[in-house]
C-alpha positions in Angstrom: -81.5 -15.7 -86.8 -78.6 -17.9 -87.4 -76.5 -14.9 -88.7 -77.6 -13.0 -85.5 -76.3 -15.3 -83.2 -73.6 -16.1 -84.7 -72.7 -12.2 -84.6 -73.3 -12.2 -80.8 -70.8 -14.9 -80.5 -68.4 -13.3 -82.4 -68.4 -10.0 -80.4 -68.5 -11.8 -77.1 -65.1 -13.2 -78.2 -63.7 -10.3 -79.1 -65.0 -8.5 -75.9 -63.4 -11.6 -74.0 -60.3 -11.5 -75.9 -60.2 -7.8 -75.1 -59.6 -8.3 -71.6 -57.7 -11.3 -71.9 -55.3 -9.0 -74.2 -55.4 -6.4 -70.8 -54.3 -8.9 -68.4 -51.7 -10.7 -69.8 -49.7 -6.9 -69.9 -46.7 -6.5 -67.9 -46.6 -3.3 -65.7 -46.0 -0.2 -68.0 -45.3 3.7 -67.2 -48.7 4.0 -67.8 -49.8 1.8 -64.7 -47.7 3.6 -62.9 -48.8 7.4 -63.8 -52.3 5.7 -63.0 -51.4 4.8 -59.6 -49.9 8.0 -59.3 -52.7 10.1 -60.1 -55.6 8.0 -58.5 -53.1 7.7 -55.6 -52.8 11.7 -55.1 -56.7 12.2 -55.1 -57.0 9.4 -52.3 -53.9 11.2 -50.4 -55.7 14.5 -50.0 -59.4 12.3 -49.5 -57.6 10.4 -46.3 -55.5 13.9 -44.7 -59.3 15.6 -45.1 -61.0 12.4 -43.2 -58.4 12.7 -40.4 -58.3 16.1 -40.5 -61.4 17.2 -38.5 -60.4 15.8 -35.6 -56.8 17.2 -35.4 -58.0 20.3 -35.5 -60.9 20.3 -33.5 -59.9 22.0 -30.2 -58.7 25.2 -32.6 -62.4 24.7 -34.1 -64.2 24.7 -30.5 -62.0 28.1 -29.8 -62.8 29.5 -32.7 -66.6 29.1 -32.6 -66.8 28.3 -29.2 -68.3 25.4 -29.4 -68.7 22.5 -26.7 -67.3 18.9 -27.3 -70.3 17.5 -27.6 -71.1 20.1 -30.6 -67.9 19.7 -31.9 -68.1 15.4 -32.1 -71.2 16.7 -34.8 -68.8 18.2 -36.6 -66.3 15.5 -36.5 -69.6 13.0 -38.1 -71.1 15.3 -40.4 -68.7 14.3 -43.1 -69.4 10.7 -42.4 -73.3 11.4 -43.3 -72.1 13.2 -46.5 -70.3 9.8 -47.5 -73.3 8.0 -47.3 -75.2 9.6 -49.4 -72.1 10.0 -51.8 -70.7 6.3 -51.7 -74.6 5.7 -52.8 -75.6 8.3 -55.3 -71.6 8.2 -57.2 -71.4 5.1 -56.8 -74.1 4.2 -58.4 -73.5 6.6 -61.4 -70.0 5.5 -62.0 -71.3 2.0 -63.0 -73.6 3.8 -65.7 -71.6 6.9 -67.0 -67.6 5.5 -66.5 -65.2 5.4 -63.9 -63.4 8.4 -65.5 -66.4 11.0 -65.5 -67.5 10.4 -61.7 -64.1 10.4 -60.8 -63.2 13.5 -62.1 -66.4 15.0 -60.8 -65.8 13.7 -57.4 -62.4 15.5 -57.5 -63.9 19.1 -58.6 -66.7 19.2 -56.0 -64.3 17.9 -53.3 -61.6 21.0 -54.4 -64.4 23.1 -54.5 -66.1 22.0 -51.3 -62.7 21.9 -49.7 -61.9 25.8 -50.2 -65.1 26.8 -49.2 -64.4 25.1 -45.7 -61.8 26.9 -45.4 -63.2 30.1 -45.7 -66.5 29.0 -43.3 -67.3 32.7 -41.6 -69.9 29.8 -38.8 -69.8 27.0 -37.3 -73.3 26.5 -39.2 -72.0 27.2 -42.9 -68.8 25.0 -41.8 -70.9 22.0 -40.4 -73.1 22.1 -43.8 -69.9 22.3 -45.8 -68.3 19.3 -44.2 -71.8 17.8 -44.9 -71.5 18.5 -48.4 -67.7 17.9 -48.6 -68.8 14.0 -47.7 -70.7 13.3 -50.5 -67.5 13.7 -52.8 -65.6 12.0 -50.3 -68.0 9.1 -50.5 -67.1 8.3 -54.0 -63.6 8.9 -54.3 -61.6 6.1 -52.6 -64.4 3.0 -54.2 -64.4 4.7 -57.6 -60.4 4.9 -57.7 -60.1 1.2 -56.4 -62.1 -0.5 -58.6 -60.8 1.7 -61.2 -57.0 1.3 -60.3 -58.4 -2.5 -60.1 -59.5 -3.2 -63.6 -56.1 -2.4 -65.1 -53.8 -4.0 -63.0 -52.7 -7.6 -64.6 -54.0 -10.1 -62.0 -50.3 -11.6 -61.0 -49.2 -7.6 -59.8 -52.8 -6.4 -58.8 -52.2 -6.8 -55.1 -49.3 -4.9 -54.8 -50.1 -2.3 -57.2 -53.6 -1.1 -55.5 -51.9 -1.4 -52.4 -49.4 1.1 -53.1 -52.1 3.5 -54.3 -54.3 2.9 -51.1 -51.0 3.6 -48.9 -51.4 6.8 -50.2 -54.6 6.9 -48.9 -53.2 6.2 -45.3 -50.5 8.4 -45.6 -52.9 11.3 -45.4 -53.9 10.0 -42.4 -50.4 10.3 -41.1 -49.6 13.6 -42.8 -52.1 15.3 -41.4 -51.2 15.6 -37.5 -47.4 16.1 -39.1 -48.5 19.4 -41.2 -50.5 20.9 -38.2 -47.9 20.3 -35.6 -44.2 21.2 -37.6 -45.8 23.0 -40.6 -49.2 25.0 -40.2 -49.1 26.3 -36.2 -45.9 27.8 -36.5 -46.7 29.6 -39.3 -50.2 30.4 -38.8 -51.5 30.2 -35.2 -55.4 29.9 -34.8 -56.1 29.8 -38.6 -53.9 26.7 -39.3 -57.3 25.0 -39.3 -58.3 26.9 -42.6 -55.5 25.9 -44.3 -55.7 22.4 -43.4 -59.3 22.1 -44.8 -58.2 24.1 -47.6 -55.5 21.5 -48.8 -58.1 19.6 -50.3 -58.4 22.3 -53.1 -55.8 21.7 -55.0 -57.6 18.1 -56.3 -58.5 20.8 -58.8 -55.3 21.1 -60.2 -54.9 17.1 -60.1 -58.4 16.9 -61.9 -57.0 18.0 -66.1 -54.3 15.5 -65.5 -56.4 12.9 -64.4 -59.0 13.7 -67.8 -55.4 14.1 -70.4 -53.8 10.6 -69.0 -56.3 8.4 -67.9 -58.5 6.6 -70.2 -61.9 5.2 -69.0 -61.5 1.5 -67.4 -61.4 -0.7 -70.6 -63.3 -3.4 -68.6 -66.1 -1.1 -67.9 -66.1 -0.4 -72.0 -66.3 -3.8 -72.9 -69.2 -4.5 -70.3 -71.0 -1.0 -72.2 -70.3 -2.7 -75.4 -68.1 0.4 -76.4 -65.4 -1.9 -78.2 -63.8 0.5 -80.2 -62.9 2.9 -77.7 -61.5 -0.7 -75.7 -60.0 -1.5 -78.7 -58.3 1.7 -79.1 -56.9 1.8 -75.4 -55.7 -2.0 -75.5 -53.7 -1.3 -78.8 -52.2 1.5 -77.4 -50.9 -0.5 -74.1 -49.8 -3.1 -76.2 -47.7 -0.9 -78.4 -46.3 0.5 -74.7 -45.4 -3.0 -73.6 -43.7 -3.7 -77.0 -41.4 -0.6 -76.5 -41.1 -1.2 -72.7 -40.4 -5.2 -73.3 -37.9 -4.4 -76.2 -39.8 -5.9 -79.0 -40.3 -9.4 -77.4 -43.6 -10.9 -77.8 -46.2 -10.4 -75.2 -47.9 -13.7 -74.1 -51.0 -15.6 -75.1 -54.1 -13.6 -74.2 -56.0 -15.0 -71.0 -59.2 -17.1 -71.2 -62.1 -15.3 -69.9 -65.4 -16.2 -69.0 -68.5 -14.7 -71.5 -71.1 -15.0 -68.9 -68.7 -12.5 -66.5 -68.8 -10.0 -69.1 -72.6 -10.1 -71.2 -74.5 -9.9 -67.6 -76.0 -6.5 -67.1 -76.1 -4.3 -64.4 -78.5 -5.4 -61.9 -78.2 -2.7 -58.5 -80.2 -5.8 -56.1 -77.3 -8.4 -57.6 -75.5 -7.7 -53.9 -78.2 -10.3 -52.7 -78.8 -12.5 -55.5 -77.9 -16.1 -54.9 -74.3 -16.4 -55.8 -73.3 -12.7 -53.9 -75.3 -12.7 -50.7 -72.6 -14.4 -48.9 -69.9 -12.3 -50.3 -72.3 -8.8 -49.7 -72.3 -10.0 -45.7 -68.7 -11.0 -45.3 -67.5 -8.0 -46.6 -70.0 -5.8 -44.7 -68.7 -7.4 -41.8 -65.3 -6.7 -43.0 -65.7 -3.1 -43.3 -68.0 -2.4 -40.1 -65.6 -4.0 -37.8 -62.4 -2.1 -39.7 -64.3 1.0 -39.2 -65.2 0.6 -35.8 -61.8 -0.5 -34.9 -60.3 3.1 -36.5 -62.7 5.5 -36.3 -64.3 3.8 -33.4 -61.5 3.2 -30.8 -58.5 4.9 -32.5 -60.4 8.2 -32.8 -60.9 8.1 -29.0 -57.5 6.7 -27.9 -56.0 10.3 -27.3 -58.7 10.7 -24.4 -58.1 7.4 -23.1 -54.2 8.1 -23.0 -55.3 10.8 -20.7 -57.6 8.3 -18.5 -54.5 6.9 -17.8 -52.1 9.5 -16.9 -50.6 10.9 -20.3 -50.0 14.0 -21.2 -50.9 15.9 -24.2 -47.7 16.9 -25.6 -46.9 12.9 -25.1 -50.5 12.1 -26.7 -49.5 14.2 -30.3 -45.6 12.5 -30.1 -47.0 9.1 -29.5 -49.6 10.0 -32.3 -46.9 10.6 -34.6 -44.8 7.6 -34.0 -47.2 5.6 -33.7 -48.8 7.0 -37.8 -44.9 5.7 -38.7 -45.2 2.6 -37.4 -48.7 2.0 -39.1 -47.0 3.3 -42.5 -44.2 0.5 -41.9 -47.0 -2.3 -41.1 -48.7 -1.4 -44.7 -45.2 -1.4 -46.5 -45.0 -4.8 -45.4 -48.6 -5.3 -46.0 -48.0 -3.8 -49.7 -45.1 -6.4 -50.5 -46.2 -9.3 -49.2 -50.6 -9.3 -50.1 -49.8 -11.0 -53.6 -47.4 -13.7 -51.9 -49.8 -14.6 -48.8 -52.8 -13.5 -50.1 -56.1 -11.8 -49.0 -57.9 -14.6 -46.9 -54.5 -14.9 -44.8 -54.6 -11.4 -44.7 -57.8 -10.8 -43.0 -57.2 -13.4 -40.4 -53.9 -12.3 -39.3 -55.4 -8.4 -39.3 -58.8 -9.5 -37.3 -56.8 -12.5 -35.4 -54.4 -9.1 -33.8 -57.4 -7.3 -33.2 -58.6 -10.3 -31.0 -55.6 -10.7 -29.4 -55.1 -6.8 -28.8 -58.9 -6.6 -27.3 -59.0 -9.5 -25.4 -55.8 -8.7 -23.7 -57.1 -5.0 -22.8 -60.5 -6.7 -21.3 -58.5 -8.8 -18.8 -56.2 -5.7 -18.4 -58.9 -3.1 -18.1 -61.8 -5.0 -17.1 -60.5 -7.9 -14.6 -57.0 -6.5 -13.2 -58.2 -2.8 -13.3 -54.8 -1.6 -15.0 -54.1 1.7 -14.5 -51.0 2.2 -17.2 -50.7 4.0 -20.2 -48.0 1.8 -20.9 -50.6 -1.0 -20.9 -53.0 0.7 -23.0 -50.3 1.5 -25.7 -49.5 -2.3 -25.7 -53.1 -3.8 -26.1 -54.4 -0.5 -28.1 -51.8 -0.9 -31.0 -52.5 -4.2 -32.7 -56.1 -2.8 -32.3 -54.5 -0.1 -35.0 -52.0 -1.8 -37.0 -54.5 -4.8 -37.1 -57.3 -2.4 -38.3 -55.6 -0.3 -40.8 -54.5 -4.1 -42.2 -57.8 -5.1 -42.6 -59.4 -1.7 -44.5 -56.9 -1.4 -47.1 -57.8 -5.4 -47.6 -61.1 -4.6 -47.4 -60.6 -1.9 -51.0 -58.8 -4.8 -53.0 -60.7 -8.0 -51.8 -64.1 -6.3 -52.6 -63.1 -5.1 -56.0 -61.9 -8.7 -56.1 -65.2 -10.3 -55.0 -67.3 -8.3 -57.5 -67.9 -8.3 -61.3 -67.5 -5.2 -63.8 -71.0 -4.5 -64.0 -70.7 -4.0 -59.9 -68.0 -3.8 -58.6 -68.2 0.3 -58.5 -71.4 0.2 -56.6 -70.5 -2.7 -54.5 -67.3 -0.8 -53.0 -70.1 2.3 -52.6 -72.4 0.2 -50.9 -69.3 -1.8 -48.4 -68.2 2.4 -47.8 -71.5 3.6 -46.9 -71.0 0.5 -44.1 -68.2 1.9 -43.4 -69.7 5.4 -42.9 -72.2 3.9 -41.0 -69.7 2.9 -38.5 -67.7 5.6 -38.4 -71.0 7.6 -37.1 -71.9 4.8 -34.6 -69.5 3.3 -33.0 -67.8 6.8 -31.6 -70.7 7.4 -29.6 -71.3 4.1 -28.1 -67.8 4.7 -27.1 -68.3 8.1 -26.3 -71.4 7.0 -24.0 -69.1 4.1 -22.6 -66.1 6.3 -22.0 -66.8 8.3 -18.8 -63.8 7.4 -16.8 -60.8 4.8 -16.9 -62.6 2.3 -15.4 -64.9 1.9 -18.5 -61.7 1.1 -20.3 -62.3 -2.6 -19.7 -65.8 -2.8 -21.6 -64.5 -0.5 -24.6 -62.0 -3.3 -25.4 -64.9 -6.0 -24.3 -67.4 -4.5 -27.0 -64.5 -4.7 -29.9 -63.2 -8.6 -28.6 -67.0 -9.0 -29.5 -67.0 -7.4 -33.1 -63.5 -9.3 -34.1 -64.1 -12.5 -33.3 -67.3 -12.3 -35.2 -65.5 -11.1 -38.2 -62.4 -13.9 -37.9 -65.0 -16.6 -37.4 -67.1 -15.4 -40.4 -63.7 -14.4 -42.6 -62.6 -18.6 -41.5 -66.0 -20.1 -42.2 -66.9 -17.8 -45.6 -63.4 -16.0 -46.8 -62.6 -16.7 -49.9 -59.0 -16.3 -51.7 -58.6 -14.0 -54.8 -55.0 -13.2 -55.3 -53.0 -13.3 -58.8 -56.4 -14.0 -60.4 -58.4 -12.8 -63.4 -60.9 -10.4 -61.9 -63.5 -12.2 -64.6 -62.5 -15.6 -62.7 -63.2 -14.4 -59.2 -66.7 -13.2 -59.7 -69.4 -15.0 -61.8 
């Protein structure tokens, strides 16, 4: 017995001192070629998400379909991502972060090129259906894998750069359709669009030559060698990249945050309840701030007086101005940190809502100029608080979930993203209901900032062993 335990002990501390070997490493070339290549998958996930509803008038003409058909079309991949975020999700915490991911990637490509060739609107409204489930799993499997090899003093900015690639698809998207694909194309720019996603296949052998599985997910599946084997290797990179100085003591980590098992109702156990509800609230209200309002802001524009031609500009500058916010966002999350973060991204929101009730609501505005200044903090304060809602919750969360907790907060997410449109959709009959589409959102915000004030909690340049028990 005495030889037993003492054999536990002795593996426990290696598996601690494992990790604590990982973390104390200074940002290599292979961080970085990680970044890239998680980063390129999560590009082509975000232009696919936006993409349905750039190209949706070409899709009613082409089917002839009526908007109110057409907003099914726009949701069906939102239903797929509920049932993906779930099901991968789930398997990633039992077969690897590398496997799922790579699987994700191959269905998606292959899901993506059949889209495009979609002879119905039935076959293409199954497909994006299908395409969801992929999509589901992408973006939480490459954050909390991107997360658990990041050193905790550069982790901020690092998965923030590789979830600004994840936005920039939502920018590049209305970019290629209007200067890229209709010239070229015409009516069938919408094919290639949907077909972009296909070429995740040729991203998919890169990602299984470059990428070892997450050596914190190894250790917690007691597969030491193989963590052994990817450490060394690092550590021999960091020698070569430091020029032979000595790399630092390894960190202390906890054993308990490491020998736990995987337990799939731990969301609501006693020390993550709290944590599971924050975030949830986190993610609904980012979710119905962007897909929500900023899906229907284009109509609203024309409420007001704008045209379309003005409506795809102001689209466009308005993606650049969002890519500048996150830039800042990307520098600055390690220095002010994530609770800061969260307030000053729902504290806009308020501000930005509450400003277009009194505008909409009380003084009846009738200015698209008005609506531009109230509805962008609602944006730029949204797209602040998603891609703070992918590295706080792989923050908040242990190894053993912290695959299937970033599933669970993006099926929320889905959730919303089917919702919250058509309560808008139902409110939004004429500019008059203006006024109580802002009201409903001032409601949502200030529930998240007071919860985020009351129950946030602060995570940057921390072990990710020390931030969950």
């Amino acid at each position: 017995m005495e030889t037993s335990v003492a054999t536990g002990n002795e593996q426990t501390l290696h598996q601690n001192n494992l990790i604590g070997r990982l973390d104390r490493l200074p940002l290599l070339p292979f961080h970085r070629r990680l970044s890239a290549l998680l980063g390129t998958g999560l590009l082509f996930a975000g232009l696919d998400i936006i993409a349905i509803a750039i190209i949706l008038p070409s899709l009613l003409t082409t089917f002839h379909l009526s908007t109110a058909v057409g907003g099914a079309l726009i949701g069906a991949v939102y239903i797929g991502q509920i049932i993906g975020s779930l099901a991968l999700g789930a398997l990633s915490e039992i077969f690897g972060r590398k496997r799922l991911y790579i699987i994700s990637l191959l269905l998606f490509g292959v899901l993506s090129l059949a889209s495009a060739a979609a002879p119905t609107f039935q076959t293409l409204l199954l497909l994006r259906i299908l395409v969801g489930i992929p999509l589901g799993s992408i973006v939480p499997i490459a954050t909390a894998y991107v997360s658990e090899y990041i050193p905790g003093l550069l982790r901020g900015r690092a998965t923030a750069a590789v979830l600004f690639l994840y936005t920039l698809g939502f920018v590049l998207a209305p970019f290629l359709l209007a200067f890229v694909l209709m010239p070229i194309s015409g009516a069938s720019a919408w094919r290639i669009l949907l077909g972009l996603g296909g070429l995740t296949l040729l991203l998919t052998p890169f990602v299984g030559r470059y990428i070892p599985e997450s050596v914190r997910w190894l250790v917690h599946r007691e597969r030491i060698d193989e963590a052994e084997k990817y450490v060394e290797l690092l550590e021999q990179q960091a020698l070569v990249h430091m020029h032979g100085q000595a790399l630092g003591a390894a960190k202390v980590i906890s054993p308990a945050s490491i020998s736990k098992k995987t337990r799939w109702g731990e969301l609501f156990s006693k020390s993550y309840t709290t944590r599971t509800l924050l975030t949830w609230i986190r993610w609904f209200v980012g979710a119905s701030v962007l897909a929500g309002f900023a899906s229907w802001l284009p109509t609203l524009y024309t409420f007001v007086g704008m045209g379309q031609f003005q409506v795809q500009i102001f689209n466009i500058l308005f993606g650049l101005c969002e890519l500048v916010v996150l830039v800042v966002y990307m520098f600055l999350v390690d220095r002010i940190g994530r609770k800061r973060w969260f307030l000053i991204g729902f504290g806009i929101i308020v501000l930005g809502t509450g400003a277009g009730s009194i505008a909409f609501g009380i003084l009846h505005s009738t200015s698209w100029v008005v609506l531009a200044l109230t509805g962008i903090p609602l944006s730029m304060g949204g797209y602040i608080c998603v891609i703070n809602n992918f590295l706080s919750t792989a923050e908040l969360f242990p190894t053993r979930m912290r695959a299937w907790a970033l599933s669970t907060c993006k099926c929320v997410d889905a959730l919303a993203s089917i919702i919250v449109p058509i309560i808008i959709g139902i409110i939004a009959t004429a500019r008059s209901s203006i006024g109580a589409i802002f009201l409903l959102l001032f409601i949502f915000s200030l529930v998240a900032l007071l919860a985020e004030a009351r129950f946030g909690m602060e995570t940057k340049l921390a072990i990710l062993e020390a931030t969950a028990p």
